[in-house]
N, C-alpha and C positions, 0 to 999 in steps of 0.2 A: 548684536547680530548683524552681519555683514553682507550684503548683494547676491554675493555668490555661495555661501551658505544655504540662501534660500532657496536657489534654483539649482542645486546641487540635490536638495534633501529632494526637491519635488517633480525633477524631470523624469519623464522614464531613463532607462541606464542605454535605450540604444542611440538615444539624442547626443549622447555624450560622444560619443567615434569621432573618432577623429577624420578628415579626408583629406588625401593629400592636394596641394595647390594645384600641381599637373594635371589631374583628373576635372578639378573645376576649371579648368581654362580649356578643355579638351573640346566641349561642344563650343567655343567660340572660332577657336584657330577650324574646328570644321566647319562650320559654317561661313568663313570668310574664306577657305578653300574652293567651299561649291559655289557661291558668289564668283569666284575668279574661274574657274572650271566652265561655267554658265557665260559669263561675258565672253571669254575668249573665243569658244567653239560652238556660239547659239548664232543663230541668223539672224537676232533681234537689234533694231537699229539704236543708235545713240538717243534718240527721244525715248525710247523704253527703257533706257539705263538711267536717264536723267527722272520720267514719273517715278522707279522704283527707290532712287537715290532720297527722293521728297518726300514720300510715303515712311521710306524707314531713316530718317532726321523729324519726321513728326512724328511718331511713335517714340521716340526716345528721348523728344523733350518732352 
């Protein structure tokens, strides 16, 4: 009995769907749209670009 046998007999069937790549990259290219959208046209100084830039580089290690 093989790996994927086993989680084949015992997932549900709607685990299995497939989704396309485009779709999961979708919320990131948005989110780094509104990032750039927020920088360019917010009145917020370079030291608040620089705490936010800190905060989310220690969130992600």
């Amino acid at each position: 009995m093989n790996g994927s046998s086993f989680f084949s007999e015992h997932l549900p069937r709607w685990h299995t769907r497939r989704t396309s790549t485009p779709l999961l990259q979708l919320p990131d290219f948005l989110l780094i749209a509104l990032g750039l959208v927020l920088w360019c046209h917010s009145a917020l100084n370079r030291g608040v670009w620089d705490a936010v830039e800190q905060l989310v580089y220690y969130n992600i290690l």
